[in-house]
C-alpha positions as CSV (number, residue, x, y, z in Angstrom):
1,X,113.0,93.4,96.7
2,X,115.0,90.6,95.1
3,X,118.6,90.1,96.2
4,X,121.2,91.7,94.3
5,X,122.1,90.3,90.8
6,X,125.2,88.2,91.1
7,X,126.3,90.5,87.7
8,X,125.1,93.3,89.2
9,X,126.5,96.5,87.8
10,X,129.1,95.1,85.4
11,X,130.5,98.2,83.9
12,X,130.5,100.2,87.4
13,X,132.4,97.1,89.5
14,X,135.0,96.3,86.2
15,X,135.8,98.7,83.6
16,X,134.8,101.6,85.3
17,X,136.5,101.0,88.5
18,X,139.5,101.6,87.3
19,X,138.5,105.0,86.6
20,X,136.4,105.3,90.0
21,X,138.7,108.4,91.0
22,X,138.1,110.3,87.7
23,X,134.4,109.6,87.6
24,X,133.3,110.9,91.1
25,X,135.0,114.1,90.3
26,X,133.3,114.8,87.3
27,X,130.0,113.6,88.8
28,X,130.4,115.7,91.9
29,X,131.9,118.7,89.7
30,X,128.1,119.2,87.7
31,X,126.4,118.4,90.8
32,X,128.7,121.4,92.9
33,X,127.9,123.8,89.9
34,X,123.9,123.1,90.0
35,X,123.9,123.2,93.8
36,X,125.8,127.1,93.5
37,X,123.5,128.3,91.4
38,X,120.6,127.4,93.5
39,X,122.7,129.0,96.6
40,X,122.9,132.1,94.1
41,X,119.0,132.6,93.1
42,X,118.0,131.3,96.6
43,X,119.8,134.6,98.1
44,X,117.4,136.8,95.5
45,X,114.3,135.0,96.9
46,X,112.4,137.5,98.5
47,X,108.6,137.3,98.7
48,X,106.4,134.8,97.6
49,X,106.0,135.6,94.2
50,X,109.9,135.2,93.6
51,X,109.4,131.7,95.9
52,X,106.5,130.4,93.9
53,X,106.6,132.1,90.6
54,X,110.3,133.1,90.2
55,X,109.4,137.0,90.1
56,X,107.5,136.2,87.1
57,X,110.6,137.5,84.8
58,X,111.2,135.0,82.9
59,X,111.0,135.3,79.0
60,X,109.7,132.6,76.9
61,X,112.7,131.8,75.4
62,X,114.1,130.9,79.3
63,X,110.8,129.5,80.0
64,X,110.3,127.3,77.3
65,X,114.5,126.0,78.2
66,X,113.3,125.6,81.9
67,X,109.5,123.8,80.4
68,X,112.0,121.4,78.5
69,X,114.2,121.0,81.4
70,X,111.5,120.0,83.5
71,X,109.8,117.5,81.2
72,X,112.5,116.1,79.9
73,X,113.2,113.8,82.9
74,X,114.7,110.3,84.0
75,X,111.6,108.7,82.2
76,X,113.1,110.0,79.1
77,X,116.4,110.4,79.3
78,X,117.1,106.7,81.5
79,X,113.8,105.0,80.8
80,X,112.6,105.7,77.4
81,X,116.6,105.0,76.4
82,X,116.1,101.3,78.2
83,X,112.8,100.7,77.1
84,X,113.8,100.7,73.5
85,X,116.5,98.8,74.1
86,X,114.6,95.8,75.7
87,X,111.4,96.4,73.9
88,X,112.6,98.1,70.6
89,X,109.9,99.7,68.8
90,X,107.4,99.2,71.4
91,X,109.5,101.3,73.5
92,X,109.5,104.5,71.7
93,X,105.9,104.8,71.6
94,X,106.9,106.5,74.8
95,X,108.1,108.9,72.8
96,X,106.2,109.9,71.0
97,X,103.1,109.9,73.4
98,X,104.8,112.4,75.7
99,X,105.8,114.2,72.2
100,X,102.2,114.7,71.2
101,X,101.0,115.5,74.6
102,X,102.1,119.4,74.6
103,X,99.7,119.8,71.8
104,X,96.7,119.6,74.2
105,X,98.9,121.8,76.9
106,X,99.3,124.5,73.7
107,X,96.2,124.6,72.8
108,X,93.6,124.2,75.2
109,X,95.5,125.1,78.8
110,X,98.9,127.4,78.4
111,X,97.1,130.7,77.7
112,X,94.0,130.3,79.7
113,X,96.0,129.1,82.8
114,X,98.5,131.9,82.5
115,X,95.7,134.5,82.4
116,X,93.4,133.3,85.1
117,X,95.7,131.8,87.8
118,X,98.6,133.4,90.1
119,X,100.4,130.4,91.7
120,X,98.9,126.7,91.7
121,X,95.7,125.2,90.0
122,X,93.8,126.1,92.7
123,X,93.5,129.7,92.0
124,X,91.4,128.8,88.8
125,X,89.6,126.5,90.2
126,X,88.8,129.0,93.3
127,X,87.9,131.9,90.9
128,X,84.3,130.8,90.4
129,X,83.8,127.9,93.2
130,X,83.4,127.8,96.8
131,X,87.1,128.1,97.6
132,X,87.7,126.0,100.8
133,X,86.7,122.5,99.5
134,X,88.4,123.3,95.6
135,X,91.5,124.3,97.0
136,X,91.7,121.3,99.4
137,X,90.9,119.2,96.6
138,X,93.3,120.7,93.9
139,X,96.3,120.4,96.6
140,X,95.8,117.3,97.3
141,X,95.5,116.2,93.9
142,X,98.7,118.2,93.1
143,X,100.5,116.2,96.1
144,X,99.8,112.6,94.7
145,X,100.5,113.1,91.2
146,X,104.1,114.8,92.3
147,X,104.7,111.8,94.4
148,X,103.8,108.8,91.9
149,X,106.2,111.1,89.5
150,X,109.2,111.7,91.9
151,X,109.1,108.0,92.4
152,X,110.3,107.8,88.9
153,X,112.7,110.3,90.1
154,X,114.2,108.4,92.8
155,X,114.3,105.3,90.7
156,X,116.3,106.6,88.3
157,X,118.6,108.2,90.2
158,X,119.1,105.4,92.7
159,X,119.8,103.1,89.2
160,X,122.2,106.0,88.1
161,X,124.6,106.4,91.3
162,X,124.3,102.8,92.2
163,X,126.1,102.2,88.5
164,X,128.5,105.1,88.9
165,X,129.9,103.9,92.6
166,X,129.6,100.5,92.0
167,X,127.6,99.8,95.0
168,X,126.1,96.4,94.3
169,X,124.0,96.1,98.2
170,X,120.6,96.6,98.5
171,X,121.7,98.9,101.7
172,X,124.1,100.6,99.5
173,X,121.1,101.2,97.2
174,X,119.0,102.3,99.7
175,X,121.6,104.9,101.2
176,X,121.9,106.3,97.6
177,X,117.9,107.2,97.6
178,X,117.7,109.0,100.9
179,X,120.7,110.6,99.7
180,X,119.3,112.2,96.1
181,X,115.8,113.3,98.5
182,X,118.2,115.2,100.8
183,X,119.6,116.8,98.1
184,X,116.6,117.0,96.4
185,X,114.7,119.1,99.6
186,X,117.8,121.5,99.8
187,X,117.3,122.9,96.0
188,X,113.7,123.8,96.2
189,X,114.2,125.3,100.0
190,X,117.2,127.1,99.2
191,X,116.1,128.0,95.9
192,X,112.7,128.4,95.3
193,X,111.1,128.8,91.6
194,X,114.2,131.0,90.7
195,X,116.9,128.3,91.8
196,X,114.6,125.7,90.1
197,X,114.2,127.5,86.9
198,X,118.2,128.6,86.2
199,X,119.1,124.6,87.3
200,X,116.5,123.2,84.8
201,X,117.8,125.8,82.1
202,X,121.0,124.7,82.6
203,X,120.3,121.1,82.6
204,X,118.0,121.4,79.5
205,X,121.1,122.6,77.8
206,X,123.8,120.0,79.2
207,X,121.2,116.7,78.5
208,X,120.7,118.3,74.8
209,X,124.6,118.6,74.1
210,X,125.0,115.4,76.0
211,X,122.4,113.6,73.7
212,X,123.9,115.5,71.0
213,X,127.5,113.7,71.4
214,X,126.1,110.1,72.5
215,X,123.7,110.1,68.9
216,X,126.8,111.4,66.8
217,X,129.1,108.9,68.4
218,X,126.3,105.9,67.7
219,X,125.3,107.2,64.3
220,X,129.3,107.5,63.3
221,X,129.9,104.3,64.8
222,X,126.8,102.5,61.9
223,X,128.3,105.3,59.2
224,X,125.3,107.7,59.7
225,X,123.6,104.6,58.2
226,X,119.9,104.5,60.4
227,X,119.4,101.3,58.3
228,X,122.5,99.5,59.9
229,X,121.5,100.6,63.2
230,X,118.1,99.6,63.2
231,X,119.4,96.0,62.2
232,X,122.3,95.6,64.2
233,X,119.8,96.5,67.0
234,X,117.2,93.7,65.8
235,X,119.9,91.1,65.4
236,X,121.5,91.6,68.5
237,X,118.8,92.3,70.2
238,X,117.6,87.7,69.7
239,X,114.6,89.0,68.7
240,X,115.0,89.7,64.9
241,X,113.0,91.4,63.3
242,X,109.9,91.7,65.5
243,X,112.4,94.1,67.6
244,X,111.6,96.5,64.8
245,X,107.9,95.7,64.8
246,X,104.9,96.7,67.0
247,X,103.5,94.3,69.6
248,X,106.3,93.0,71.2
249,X,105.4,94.2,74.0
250,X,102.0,95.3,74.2
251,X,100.6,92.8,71.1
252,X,101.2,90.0,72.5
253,X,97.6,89.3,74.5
254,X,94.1,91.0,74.0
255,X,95.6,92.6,77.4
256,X,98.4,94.1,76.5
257,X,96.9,95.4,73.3
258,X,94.0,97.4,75.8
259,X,96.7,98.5,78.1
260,X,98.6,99.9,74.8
261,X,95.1,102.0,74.5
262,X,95.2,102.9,78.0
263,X,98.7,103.8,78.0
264,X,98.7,106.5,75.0
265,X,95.6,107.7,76.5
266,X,97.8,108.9,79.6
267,X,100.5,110.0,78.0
268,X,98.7,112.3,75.5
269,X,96.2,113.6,77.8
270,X,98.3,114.1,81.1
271,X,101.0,116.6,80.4
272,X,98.3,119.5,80.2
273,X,97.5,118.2,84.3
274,X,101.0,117.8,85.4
275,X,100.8,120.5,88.2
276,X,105.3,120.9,87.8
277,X,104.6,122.3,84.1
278,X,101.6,123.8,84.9
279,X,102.9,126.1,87.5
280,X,106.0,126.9,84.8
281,X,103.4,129.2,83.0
282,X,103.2,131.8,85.9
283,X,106.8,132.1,85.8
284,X,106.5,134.6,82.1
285,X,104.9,137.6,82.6
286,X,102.3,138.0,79.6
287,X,100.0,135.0,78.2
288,X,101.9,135.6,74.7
289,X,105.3,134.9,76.6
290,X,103.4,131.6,77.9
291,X,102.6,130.6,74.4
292,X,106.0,131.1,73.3
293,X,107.1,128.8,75.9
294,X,105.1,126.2,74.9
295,X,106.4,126.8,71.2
296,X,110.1,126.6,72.4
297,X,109.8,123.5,74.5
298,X,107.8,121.8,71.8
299,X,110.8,122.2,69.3
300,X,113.7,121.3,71.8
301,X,111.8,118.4,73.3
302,X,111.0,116.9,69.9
303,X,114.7,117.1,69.2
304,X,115.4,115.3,71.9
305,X,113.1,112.6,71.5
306,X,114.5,111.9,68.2
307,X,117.3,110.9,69.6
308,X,116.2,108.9,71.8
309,X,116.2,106.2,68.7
310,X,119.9,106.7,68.6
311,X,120.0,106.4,72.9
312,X,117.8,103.1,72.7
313,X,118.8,101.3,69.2
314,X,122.2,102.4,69.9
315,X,122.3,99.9,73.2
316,X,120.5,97.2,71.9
317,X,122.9,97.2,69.1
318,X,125.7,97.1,71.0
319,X,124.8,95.7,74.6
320,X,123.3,92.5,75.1
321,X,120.0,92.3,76.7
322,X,121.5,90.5,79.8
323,X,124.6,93.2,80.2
324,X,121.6,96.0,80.2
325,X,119.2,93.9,82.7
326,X,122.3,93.0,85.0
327,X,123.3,96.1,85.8
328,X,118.9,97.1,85.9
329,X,116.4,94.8,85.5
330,X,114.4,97.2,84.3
331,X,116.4,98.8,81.8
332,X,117.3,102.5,83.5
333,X,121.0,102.7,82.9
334,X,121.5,101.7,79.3
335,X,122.3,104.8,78.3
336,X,124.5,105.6,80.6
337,X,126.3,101.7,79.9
338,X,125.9,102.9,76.1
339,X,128.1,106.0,76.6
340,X,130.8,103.8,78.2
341,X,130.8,101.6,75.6
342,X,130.8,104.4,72.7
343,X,133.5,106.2,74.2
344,X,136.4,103.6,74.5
345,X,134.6,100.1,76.4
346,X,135.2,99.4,79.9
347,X,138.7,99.5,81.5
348,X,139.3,102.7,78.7
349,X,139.9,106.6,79.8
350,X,137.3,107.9,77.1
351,X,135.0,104.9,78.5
352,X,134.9,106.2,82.0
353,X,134.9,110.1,81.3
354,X,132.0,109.6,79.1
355,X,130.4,107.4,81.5
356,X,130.8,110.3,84.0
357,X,129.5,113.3,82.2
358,X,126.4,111.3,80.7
359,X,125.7,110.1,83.7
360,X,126.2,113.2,85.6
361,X,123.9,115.3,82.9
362,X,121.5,112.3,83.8
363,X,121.8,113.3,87.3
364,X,121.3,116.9,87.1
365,X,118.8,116.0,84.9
366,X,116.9,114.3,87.8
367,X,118.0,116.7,90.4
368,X,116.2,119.5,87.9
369,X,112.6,117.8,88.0
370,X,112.6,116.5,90.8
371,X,112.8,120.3,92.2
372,X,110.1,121.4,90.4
373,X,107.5,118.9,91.4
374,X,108.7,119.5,95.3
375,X,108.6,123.0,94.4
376,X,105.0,122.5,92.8
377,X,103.6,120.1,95.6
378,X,105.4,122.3,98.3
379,X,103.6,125.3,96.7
380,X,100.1,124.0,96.4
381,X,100.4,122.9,100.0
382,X,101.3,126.3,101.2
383,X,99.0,128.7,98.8
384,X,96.0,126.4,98.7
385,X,95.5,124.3,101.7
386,X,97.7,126.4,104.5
387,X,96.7,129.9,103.6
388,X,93.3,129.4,101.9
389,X,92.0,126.5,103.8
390,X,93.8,126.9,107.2
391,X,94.7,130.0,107.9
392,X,91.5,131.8,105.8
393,X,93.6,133.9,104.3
394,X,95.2,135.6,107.2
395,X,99.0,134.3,107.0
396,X,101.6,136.2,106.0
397,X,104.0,136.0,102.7
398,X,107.0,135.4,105.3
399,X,104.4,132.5,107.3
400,X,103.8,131.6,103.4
401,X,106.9,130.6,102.2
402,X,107.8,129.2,105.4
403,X,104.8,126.4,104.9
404,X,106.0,125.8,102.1
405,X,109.4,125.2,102.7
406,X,108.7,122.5,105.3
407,X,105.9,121.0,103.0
408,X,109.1,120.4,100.9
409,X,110.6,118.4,103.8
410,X,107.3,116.4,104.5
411,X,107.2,115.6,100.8
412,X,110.7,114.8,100.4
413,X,110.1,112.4,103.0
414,X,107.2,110.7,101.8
415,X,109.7,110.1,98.2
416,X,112.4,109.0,100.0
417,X,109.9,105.9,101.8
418,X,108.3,105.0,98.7
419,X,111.2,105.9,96.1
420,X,113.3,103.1,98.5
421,X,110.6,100.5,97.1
422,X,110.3,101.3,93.1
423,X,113.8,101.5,93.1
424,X,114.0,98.5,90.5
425,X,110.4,99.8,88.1
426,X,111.5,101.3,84.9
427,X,111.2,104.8,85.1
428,X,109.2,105.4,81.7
429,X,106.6,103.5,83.2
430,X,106.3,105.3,86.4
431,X,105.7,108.3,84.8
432,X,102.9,107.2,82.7
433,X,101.4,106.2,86.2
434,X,101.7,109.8,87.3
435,X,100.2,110.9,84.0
436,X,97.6,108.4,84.0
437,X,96.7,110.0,87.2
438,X,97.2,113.9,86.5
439,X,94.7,113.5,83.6
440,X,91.8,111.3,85.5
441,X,92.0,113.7,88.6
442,X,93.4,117.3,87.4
443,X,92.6,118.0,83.3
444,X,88.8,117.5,83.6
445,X,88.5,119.6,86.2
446,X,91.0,122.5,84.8
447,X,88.9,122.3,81.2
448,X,85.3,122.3,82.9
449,X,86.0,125.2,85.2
450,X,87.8,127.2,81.6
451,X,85.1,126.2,79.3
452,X,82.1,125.1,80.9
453,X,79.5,127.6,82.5
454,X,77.4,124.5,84.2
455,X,80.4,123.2,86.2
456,X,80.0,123.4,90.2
457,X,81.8,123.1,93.1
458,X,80.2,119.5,93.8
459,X,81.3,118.7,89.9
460,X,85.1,119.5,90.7
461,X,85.3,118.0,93.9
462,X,83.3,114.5,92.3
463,X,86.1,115.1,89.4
464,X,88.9,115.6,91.3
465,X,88.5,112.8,94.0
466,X,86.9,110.2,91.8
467,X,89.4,110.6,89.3
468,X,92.1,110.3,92.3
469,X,90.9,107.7,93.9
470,X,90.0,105.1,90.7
471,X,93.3,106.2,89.4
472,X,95.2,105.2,92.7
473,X,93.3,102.3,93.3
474,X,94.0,100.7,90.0
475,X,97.4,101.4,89.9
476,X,97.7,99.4,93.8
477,X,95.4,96.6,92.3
478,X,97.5,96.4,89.3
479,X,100.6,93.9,88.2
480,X,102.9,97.3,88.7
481,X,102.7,96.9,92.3
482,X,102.2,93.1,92.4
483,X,102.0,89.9,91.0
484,X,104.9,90.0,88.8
485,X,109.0,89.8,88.5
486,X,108.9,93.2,87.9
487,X,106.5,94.6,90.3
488,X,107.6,96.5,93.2
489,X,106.5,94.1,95.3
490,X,106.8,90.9,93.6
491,X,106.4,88.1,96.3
492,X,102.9,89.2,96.5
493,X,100.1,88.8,94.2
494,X,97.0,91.2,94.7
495,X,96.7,92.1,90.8
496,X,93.2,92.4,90.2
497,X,93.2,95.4,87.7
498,X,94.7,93.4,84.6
499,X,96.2,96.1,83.1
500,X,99.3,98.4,84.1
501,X,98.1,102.1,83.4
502,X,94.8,102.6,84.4
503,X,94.1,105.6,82.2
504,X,91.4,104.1,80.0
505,X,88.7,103.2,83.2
506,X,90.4,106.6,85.0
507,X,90.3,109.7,83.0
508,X,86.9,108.8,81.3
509,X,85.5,108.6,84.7
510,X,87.2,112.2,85.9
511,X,85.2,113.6,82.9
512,X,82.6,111.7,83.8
513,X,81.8,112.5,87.7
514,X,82.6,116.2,86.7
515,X,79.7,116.2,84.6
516,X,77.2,114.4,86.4
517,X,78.1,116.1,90.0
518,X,77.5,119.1,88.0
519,X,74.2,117.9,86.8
520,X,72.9,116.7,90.3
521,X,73.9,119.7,92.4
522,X,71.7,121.5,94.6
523,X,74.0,124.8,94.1
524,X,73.6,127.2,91.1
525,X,76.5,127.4,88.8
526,X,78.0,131.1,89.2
527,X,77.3,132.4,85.6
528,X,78.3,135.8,86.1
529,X,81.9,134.4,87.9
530,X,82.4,132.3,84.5
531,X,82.0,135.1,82.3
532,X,84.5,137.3,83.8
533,X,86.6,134.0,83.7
534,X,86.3,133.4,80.7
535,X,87.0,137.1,79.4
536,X,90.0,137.0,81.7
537,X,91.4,133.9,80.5
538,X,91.0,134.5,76.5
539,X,92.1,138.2,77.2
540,X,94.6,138.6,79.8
541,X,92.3,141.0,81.2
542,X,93.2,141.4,85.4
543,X,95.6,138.8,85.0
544,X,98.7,138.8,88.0
């Protein structure tokens, strides 16, 4: 990584260290009242449906608050809020990609997956396959993809804390990552799918008001003119009116207009294979509660991400480019420097206590999904691949729950390593990796096995490891990891993959080896197994 910027973390090291005293307190006060309520539903974890699937008690109304808490993550909060305010309208593209997305998790995989599964994607996938090889596959599948997304994760919350405490040493920074992983292993062990839930319910609530406050403030500050934000935003911004105008960042070569492509193809297409939100459907006890879900988060996320205009032209407008890059060269922590500067400017009281309390929500905000994607890669570990695969079948819930738990430390680990080196990618983009990679690995899979009668075993493991590993592959060959300023490892230069999300060569491909491994398999597809799937998953019929 690059030495530290000698303007490193402007707001944190002058303004706001006057107030250094009042900030921690407030930080550490939401953080104390999230880790208490996992120390509260952790205590009424008793089996392993409470550990996985949080009892299943959940109504949709809570699910669709925890669905929203989950989703709505450092990518949109921190990067989406930064990548409009160095890319303008390029940057909320982001958006409204991850807007659209829940439309294909509504309609074609809510319902079906509540129906026909108990605890991870494996269980579908098991129902009418050879179960060893499927459920290997779909946990390791789950694992990757809830890595490449806690990286964002980490990022985030290493830019965060870093800006709060002022801590301008790439040791410092470093610290600050292990740190949030610690913390990050303790809510999902302690707490389970229970602790999870209530902490991203209560999260989804704070980042909503919190977003509420910062877009009044901004809006009030331009006169509830959207006009006079959008231009102060463009002017300020040095790049006039192209700030306001697609292709400044992805029209500028024949290149960047493909990886545009490839990009929306990831973000509209993952969500429906994220396994975190796909294990929030087994949380509601009926398929109509799971629908309802889906229907809540749909109208609280949109919401949100219309505010996110506010978030990102409200810092260009009134940060310069080089304020927001010093503190983060990629962009993570303008709206946390944006609520500073709303609430008073550096050096003032309202400054630093709205500093605190967006950048706390932030926080929680991270804590929140970063707990359910341990709790979902955790999970998968320990239902598919140690019971299922290891054991046979033959381990206890108590020997259950236990895997999983210490899956959670293994996993956290593995974050903690790799979240040490994307510490300076912009989060928004780290997430479309993960998507890129959930929807070329997990969504052809999960609609073949649904809706196709011809699918095999040999189909969803081609699928599932072909999508994987092109996905993968092109993401370590590609100028995110190399061969740029802004790659995680910039001194080197192994770019061969021109493009940044590797979505459009990816998920085509997933679709594409499910179909033809299907076509070439020696094995018979299991028609009577799909038809009792199939009722099952329209009808609710047998369902856990």
């Amino acid at each position: 990584m690059t030495a530290a910027h000698p303007l490193a973390l402007p707001l944190a090291a002058g303004g706001a260290g006057e107030h250094r005293t009042l900030i921690i307190s407030l930080f550490a006060l939401f953080v104390a009242a999230t880790l208490v309520i996992t120390l509260w539903a952790g205590r009424q974890t008793r089996n392993a449906e409470d550990f996985y699937a949080g009892g299943r008690q959940f109504s949709g109304f809570q699910n669709g608050l925890a669905i929203s808490g989950d989703y709505m993550s450092a990518a949109s909060f921190l990067g989406i809020a930064g990548a409009i305010a160095l890319s303008g309208y390029d940057g909320f593209l982001y958006s409204i990609g991850f807007l659209v997305a829940w439309l294909v998790a509504l309609l074609l995989v809510a319902e079906p997956l509540r129906n026909s599964g108990r605890y991870t994607m494996g269980d579908v996938l098991a129902y009418r396959m050879r179960q060893r090889p499927v459920r290997t596959a779909a946990g390791t599948s789950t694992i990757v993809v809830s890595i490449f997304y806690l990286l964002a994760q980490m990022a985030g919350a290493g830019a965060l804390v870093t800006l709060l405490l002022g801590i301008t040493s790439e040791t410092g920074k470093i610290l600050v990552v292990v740190l949030v992983g610690i913390v990050m292993v303790l809510y999902v062990s302690i707490g389970g799918m229970k602790g999870t839930t209530w902490v991203q319910m209560v999260k989804a609530v704070l980042l909503i008001a919190g977003t509420l406050l910062i877009t009044f403030l901004v809006m009030l500050k331009f006169h509830f003119n959207i006009s006079a934000l959008l231009g102060a935003a463009a002017e300020n911004s040095g790049k006039g009116a192209a700030f306001l105008e697609p292709g400044l960042k992805y029209g500028v070569t024949a290149t960047s207009k493909i990886d545009f492509i490839s990009l929306g193809l990831a973000l509209v297409l993952g969500t429906a294979g994220l396994p975190h939100i796909l294990i929030r459907f087994y949380t509601v006890p009926t398929a109509k509660a799971a629908r309802k879900s889906v229907n809540w988060a749909i109208g609280i996320i949109g919401v949100f991400y219309l505010m996110t205009i506010a978030l990102g032209f409200g810092a260009a407008a009134l940060l310069k480019p080089a304020e927001i890059t010093a503190a983060n060269k990629a962009g993570n922590t303008a709206a946390p420097q944006l609520a500073e500067v709303i609430g008073g400017g550096a050096g003032s009281t309202g400054g630093a206590v709205l500093l605190a309390v967006i950048s706390a929500v932030a926080f929680a905000t991270i804590l929140a999904v970063v707990a359910g994607l341990t709790l979902a890669s955790s999970s998968s570990f320990a239902h598919d691949i140690y019971v299922n695969v290891i054991r046979k079948g033959n381990a206890t819930e108590k020997e259950e729950v236990g895997a999983a738990r210490w899956a959670t430390v293994g996993i956290g680990a593995v974050a903690i390593v790799l979240g040490v080196f994307a510490r300076g990618l912009n989060v928004a983009g780290l997430v479309a990796l993960a998507f890129a990679v959930a929807a070329s690995a997990n969504l052809p899979t999960l609609l073949y096995s649904l809706f196709w009668k011809r699918f095999t075993t040999q189909g969803a493991l081609w699928s599932i490891y072909g999508g994987l590993t092109a996905s993968v592959l092109l993401v370590l060959f590609s100028p995110v990891v190399s061969g740029k300023e802004t790659s995680m490892f910039p001194a080197a230069d192994f770019a061969f993959f021109p493009l940044e999300n590797p979505g459009l060569i990816s998920i085509p491909l997933g679709f594409l080896l499910g179909w033809l491994g299907s076509l070439l398999s020696s094995e018979e597809p299991d028609i009577d197994k799909y038809a009792e799937l199939e009722v099952r998953s329209l009808t609710g019929t047998g369902a856990h």
